[in-house]
C-alpha positions in Angstrom: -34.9 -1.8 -11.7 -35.6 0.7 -14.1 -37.0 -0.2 -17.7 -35.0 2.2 -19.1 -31.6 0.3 -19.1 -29.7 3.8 -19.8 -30.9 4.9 -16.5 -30.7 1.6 -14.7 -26.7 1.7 -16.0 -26.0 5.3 -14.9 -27.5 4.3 -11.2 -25.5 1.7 -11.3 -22.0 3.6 -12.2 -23.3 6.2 -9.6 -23.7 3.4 -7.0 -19.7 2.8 -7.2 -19.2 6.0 -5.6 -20.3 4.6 -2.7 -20.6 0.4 -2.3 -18.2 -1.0 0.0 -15.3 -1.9 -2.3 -14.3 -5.3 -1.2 -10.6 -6.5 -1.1 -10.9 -8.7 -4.1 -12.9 -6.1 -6.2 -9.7 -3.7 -5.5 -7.3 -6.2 -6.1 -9.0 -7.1 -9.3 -8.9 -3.1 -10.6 -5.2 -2.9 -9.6 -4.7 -6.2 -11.9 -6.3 -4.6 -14.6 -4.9 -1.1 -14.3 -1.6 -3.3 -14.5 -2.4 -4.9 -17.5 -2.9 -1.9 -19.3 0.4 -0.5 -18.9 2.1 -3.3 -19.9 -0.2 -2.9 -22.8 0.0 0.6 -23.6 3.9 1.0 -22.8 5.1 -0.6 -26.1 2.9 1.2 -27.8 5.0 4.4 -26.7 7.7 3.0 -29.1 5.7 2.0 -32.3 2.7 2.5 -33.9 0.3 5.3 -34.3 0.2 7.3 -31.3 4.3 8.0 -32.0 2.8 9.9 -35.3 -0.3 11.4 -34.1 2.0 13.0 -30.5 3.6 14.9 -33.6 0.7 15.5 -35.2 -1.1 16.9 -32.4 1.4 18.9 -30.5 0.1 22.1 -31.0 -3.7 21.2 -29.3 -2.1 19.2 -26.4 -3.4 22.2 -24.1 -2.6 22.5 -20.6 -3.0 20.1 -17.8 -1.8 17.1 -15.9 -2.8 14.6 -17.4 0.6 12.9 -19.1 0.8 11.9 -22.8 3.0 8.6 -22.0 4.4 8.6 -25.6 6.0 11.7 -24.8 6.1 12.0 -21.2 3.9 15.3 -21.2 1.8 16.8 -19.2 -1.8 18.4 -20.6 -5.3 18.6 -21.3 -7.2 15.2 -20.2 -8.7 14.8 -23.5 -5.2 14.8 -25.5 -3.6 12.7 -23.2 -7.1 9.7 -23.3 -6.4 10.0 -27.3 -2.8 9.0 -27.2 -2.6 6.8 -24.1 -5.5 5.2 -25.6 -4.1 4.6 -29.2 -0.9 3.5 -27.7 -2.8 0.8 -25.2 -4.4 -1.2 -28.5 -1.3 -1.2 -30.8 0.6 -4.4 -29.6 -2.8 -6.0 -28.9 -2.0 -6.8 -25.3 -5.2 -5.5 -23.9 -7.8 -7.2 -21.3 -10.9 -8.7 -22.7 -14.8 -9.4 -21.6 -15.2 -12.4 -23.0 -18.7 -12.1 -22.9 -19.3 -9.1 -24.7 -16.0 -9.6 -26.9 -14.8 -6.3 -25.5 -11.6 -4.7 -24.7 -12.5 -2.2 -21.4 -9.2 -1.5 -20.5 -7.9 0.5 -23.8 -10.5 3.7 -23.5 -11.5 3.1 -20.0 -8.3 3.3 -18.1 -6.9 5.6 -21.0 -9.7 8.3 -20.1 -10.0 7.8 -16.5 -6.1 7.8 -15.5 -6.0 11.1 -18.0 -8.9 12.8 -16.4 -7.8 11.6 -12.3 -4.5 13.1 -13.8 -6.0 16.6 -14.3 -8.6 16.6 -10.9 -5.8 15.8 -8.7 -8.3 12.5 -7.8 -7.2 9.8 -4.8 -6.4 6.5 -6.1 -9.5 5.8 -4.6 -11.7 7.1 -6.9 -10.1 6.7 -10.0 -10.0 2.7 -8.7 -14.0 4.0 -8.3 -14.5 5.5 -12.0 -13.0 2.5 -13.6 -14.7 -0.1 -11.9 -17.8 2.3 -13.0 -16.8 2.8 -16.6 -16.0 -1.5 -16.9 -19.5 -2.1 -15.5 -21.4 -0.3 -18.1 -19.6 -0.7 -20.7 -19.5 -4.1 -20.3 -23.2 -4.9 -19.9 -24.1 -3.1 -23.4 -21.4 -4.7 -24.9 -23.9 -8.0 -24.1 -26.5 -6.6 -25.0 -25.7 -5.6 -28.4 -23.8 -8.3 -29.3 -23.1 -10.6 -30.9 -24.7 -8.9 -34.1 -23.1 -5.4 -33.5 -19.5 -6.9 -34.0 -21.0 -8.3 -37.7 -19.6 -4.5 -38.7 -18.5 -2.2 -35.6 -15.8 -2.3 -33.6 -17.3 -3.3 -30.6 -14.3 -1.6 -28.5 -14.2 1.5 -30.5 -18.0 2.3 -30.0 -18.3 1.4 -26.7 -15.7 2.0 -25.0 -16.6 5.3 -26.0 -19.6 4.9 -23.2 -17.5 3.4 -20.9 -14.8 6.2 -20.8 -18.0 8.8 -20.5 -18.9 7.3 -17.5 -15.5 7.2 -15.6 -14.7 10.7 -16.8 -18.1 11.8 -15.2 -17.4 9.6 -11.6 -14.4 11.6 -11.7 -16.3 14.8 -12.8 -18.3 14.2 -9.3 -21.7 13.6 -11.6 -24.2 11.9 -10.1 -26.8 9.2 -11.6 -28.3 11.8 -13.8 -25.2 13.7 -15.2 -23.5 9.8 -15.5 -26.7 9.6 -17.6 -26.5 12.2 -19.8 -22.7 11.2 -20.3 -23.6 7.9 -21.7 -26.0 9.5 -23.8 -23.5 12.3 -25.7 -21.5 9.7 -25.7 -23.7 7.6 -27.7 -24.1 10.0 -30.9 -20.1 10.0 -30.7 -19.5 6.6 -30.9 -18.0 4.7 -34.1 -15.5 2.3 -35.8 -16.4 -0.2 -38.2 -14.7 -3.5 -39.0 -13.3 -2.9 -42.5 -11.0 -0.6 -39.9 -11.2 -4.0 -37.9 -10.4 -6.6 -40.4 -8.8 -4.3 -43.2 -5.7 -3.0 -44.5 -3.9 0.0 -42.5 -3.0 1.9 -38.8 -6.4 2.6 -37.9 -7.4 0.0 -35.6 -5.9 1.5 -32.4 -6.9 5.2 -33.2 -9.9 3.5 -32.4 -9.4 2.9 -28.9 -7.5 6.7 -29.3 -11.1 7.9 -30.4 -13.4 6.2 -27.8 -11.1 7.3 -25.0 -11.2 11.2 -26.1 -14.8 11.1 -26.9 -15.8 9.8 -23.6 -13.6 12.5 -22.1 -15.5 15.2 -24.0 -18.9 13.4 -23.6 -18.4 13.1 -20.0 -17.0 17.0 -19.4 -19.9 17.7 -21.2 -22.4 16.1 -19.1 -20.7 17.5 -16.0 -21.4 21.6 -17.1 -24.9 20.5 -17.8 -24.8 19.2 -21.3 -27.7 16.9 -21.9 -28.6 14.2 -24.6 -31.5 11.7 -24.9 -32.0 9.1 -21.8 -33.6 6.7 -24.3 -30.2 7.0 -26.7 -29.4 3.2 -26.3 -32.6 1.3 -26.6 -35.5 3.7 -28.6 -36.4 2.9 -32.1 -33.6 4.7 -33.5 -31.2 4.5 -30.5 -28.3 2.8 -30.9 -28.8 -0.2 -29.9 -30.8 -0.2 -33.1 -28.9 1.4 -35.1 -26.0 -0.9 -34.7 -27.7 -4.5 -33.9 -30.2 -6.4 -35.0 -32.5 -5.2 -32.3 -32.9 -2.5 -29.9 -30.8 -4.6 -27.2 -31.1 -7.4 -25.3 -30.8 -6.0 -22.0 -32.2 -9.1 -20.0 -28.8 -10.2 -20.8 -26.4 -6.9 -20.3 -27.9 -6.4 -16.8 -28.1 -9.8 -15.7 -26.6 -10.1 -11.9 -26.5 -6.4 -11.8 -25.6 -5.9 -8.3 -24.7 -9.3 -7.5 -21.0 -9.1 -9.5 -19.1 -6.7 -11.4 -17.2 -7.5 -14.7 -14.2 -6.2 -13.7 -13.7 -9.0 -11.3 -14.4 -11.3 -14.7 -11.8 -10.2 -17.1 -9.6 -11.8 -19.4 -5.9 -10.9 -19.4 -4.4 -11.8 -22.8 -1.5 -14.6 -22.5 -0.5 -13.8 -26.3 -0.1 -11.2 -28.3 -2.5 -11.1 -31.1 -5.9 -11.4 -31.8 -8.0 -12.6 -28.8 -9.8 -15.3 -31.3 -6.7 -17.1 -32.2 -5.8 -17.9 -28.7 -7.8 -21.4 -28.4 -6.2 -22.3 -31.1 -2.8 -21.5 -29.7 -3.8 -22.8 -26.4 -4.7 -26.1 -28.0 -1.5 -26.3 -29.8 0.5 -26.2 -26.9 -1.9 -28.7 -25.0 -1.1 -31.0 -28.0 2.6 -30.7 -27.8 2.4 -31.6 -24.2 0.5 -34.9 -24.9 3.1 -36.1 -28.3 5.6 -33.9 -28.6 6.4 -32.3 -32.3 8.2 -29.4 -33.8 7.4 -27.7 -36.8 9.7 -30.5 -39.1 7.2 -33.1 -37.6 4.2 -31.6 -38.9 2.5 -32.4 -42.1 -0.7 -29.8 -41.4 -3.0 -29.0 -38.9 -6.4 -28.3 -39.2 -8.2 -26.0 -37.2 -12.1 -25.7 -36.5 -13.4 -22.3 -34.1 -16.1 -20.2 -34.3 -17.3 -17.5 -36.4 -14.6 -14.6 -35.7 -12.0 -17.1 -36.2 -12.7 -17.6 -39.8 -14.0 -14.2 -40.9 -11.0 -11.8 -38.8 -8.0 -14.7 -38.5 -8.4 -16.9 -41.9 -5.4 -14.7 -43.3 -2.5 -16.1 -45.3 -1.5 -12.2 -46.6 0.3 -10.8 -44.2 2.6 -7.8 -45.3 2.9 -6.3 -41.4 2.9 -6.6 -37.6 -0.1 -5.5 -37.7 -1.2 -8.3 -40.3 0.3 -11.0 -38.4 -1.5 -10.5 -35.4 -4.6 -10.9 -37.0 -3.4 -13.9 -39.0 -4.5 -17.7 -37.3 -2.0 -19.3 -39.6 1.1 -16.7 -38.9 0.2 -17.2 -34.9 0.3 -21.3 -35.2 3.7 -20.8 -36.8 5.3 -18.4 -35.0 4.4 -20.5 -31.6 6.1 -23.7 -33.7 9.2 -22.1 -34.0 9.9 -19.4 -31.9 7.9 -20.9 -28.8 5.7 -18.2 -28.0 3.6 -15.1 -29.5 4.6 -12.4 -27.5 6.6 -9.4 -28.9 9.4 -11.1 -30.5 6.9 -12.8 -32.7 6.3 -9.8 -34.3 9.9 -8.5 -35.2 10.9 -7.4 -38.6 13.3 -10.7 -38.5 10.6 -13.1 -37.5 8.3 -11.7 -40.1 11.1 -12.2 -42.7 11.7 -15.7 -41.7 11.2 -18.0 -44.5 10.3 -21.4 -42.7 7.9 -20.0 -40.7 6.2 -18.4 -43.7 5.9 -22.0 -45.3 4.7 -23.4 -42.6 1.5 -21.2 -42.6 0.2 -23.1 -46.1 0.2 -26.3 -43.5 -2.5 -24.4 -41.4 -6.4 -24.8 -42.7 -9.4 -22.7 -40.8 -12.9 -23.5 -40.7 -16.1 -23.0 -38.4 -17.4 -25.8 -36.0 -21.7 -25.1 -35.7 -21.4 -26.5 -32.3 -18.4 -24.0 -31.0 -20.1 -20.8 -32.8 -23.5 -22.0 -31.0 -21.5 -21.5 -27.7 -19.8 -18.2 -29.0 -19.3 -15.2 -26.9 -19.5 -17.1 -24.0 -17.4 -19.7 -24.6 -13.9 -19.5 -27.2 -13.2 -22.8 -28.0 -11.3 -25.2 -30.8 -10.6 -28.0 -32.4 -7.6 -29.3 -33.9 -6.3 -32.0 -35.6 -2.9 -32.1 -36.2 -1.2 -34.7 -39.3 2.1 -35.5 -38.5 4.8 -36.7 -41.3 4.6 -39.7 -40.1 1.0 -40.6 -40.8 0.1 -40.0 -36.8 -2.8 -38.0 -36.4 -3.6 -35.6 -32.8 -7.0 -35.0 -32.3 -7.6 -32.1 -29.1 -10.1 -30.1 -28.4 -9.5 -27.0 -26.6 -12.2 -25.8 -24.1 -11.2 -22.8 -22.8 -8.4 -20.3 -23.5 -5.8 -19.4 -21.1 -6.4 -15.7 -19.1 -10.3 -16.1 -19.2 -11.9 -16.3 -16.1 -12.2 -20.0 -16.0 -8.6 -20.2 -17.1 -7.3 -17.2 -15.3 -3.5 -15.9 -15.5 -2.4 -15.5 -12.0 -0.6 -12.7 -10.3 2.7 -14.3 -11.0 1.6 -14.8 -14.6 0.2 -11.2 -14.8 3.6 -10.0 -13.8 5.9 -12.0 -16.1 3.8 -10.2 -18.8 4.4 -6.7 -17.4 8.1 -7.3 -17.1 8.2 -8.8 -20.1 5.9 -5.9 -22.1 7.7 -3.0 -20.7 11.4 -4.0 -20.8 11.7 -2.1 -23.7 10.5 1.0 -22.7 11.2 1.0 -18.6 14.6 0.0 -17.2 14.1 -2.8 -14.1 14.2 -0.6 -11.6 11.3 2.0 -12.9 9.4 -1.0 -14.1 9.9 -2.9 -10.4 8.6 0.8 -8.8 5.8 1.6 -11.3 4.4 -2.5 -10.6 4.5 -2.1 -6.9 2.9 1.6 -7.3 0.2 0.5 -9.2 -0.9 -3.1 -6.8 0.3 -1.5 -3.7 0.1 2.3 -3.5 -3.0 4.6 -2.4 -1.7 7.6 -3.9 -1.9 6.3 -7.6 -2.7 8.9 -10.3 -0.2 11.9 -9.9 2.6 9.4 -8.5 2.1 6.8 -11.6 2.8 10.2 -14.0 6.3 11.0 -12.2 7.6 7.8 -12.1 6.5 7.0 -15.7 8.2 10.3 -16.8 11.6 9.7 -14.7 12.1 6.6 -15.5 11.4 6.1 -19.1 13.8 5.1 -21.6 11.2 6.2 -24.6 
């Protein structure tokens, strides 16, 4: 192994054009590549990337690489940017759990746009993503967990990641996939008041790291060069936006031996990815003493660090708001039964009761379940009911991570579900088979996508 851990990366991206790609690593890409449009679909019909497909019409270029929003076709880097926006709106996107990273959103977004535009087999572009997930996982681990303290871990490196799938794709080998993470690592930003704060700019993020790792890695592929020590030198990035210059012991640990695509987290709720022990443990609760919201006098929650600094949040104002809101998630599950979609309407957001509920919900950190944090999401909750009973649970896991996986089935209620809105039965019932079953993905996915579409 390399001690340079940019280089060791890039040979390792590069190795994916060859390995053996093992039934269950395949199957795994398929479920991912899934999960991102039933992520990204609904985010065709709200949200940012609606405004920014008018804003940017006149520099869509030429190409085919489709703009889903719109249904079409041009240049690789306009399509990432939108696809990508679109994918992170209704917060619906996969997780590694152990960097606290969303791979899916710029990844997939730059890698279906750029196998779009190269004609690519399904083969590769199943190739360039597995690539893209592997790197960008591993520096997500090393960097964190102080990088997430104030950047957007999934806007700055899923920049990295889409650089490397856009330069598999490109045909780059281990020194142009190099020299692709490296551009890509003077382009990469998004801090946390973006994160955390008021407005639409969270999912322009993912927009941004998707089109920059397109450029970064179109770049790399005519030559284009950048430092090979950009992630871990004295004023890499790594230092720049951590507390040290990377702990790479820990983001290439089992390089070879597994792949983090095969150790992703599909989101079973749709909000922040912090809230969901919490959630998880409320319905694990219910199971044991049934209660409904009338039955509850409050409920007391203890998580980690991210819980309380990101989902503490009793103003909520939007959708957008309410997904990052612990208190608006617990009472939305109470009394609609789930946080999916419909928890996030304009009428559920008006309703009253649930909006009292949420002064019944306190938040705090547990030292023990931050010591455990990124590896393990975990929470405690006690739960007062009216009539003086009191539910103690603590929640060990959240449902979708690896140790708690969503199956196939699961996976698919969630895709049918997601994209009801925005694909009749029929197109959605093709476009799932296409994507688990089909060898000819890519240019297929963009016709039926842009037949079938009710957007």
């Amino acid at each position: 192994m390399n001690d340079n851990p940019l280089v060791t990366l890039a040979h390792a991206a590069n190795d994916w054009h060859f390995r053996t790609l093992t039934a269950d690593v395949v199957h795994d890409t398929r479920r991912a590549v899934l999960d991102w449009f039933a992520s990204m679909l609904p985010g065709c019909a709200e949200g940012p990337s609606v405004a920014l497909s008018r804003a940017l019409v006149s520099g869509r270029g030429t190409g085919r690489a489709v703009a889903y929003v719109d249904g079409a076709c041009g240049s690789a880097r306009h399509a990432a940017l939108l696809n990508g926006t679109a994918s992170h709106t209704v917060e619906f996107d996969d997780i590694f759990r152990d960097g606290g990273y969303h791979p899916g959103s710029p990844t997939i977004s730059a890698a279906l746009a750029v196998a779009q535009a190269e004609g690519a087999s399904a083969e590769a572009f199943h190739r360039a993503v597995i690539g893209g997930y592997e790197v960008g996982c591993r520096i997500a681990m090393a960097l964190q967990p102080s990088h997430y303290r104030n950047w957007h871990i999934t806007a700055t490196v899923g920049t990295l990641g889409a650089a490397v799938s856009t330069a598999m794709l490109k045909g780059c080998d281990a020194t142009g996939i190099g020299h692709a993470i490296a551009i890509a690592s003077s382009f990469a930003g998004g801090h946390q008041e973006n994160l955390q704060g008021q407005g639409g700019t969270k999912p322009m993020h993912c927009g941004h790291a998707a089109e920059a790792g397109v450029l970064a890695g179109l770049a790399a592929a005519e030559g284009l060069t950048g430092s090979l020590d950009s992630l871990h030198a004295r004023h890499g990035y790594a230092a720049a936006t951590s507390d040290s210059t990377g702990n790479w012991q820990a983001g290439l640990a089992g390089l070879g031996d597994w792949t983090p695509i095969s150790r992703m987290t599909f989101k079973n709720h749709g909000c922040c990815g912090h809230i969901f022990p919490s959630l998880d443990g409320l319905r694990a609760a219910q199971e044991k003493c049934p209660f409904g919201p009338d039955d509850v006098a409050r409920i007391d929650i203890q998580g980690y660090g991210p819980t309380v600094a990101i989902c503490d949040r009793m103003d909520v104002n939007s959708a957008r708001d309410a997904r990052f809101s612990l208190q608006y998630c617990v009472a939305a599950l109470l009394y609609t039964g789930g946080v999916r979609l419909a928890a996030f309407s304009p009428d559920t957001l008006a309703r009253a009761d649930l909006r009292a509920f949420m002064a019944k919900v306190t938040v705090s950190e547990d030292p023990e379940i931050s010591a455990l944090y990124p590896a393990r999401r975990q929470a405690r909750l006690r739960i007062t009911l009216t009539t003086g009973e009191v539910i103690d649970h603590f929640q060990p896991t959240r449902k979708g991570d690896p140790d708690d996986p969503l199956t196939d089935a699961d996976l698919f209620e969630k895709y049918d579900e997601l994209t009801a809105g925005v694909l009749d039965p029929q197109g959605a019932a093709d476009l799932r088979k296409l994507i688990m079953q089909s060898n000819d993905l890519p240019g297929r996915v963009a016709l039926t996508i842009s037949r079938r579409s009710a957007a």
